[in-house]
VODOTI-645889 format. One record per residue (C-alpha): x, y, z. Coordinates in steps of 0.05 Angstrom, whole numbers, plus 5000, padded with zeros to 4 digits. Layout:
<balos>
XYZ;...
</balos>
This chain:
<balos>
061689021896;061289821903;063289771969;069189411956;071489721899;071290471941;074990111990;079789971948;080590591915;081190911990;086990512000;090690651943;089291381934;094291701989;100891421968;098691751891;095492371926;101792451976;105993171963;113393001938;117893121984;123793651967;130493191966;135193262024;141493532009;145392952004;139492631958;142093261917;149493201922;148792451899;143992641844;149193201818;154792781823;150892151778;150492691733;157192981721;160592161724;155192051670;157592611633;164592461643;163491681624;159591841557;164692421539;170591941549;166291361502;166090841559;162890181551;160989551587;165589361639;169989941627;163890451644;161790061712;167790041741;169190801717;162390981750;163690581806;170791071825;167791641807;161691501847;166491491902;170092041885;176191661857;176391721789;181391981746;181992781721;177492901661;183292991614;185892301625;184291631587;182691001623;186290351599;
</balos>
């Protein structure tokens, strides 16, 4: 039972013992621009339907300028 149980703990203790890795730069860019369409969405006071599909363009990179209202 001992024996088992230490085997067990062997096998799960390097995934949880493993050193994060630093994000790659485009891990980054995507992170930072999640961000700022987050921003944007909540400042603008989208909802629902309206917010996915305003995440989704700006996710791409085609979403409208900040000043503007979505219909």
């Amino acid at each position: 039972m001992l024996l088992r149980l230490l085997a067990l703990l062997l096998l799960l203790a390097p995934p949880a013992l493993a050193e994060r890795r630093a994000p790659t730069p485009a891990q980054q860019a995507q992170h930072e621009r999640m961000r700022a369409c987050n921003a944007d969405a909540r400042s603008r006071n989208l909802a629902g339907e309206g917010r996915k599909g305003f995440m989704r363009e700006c996710l791409r990179g085609q979403a409208p300028a900040a000043g503007t209202q979505r219909n």
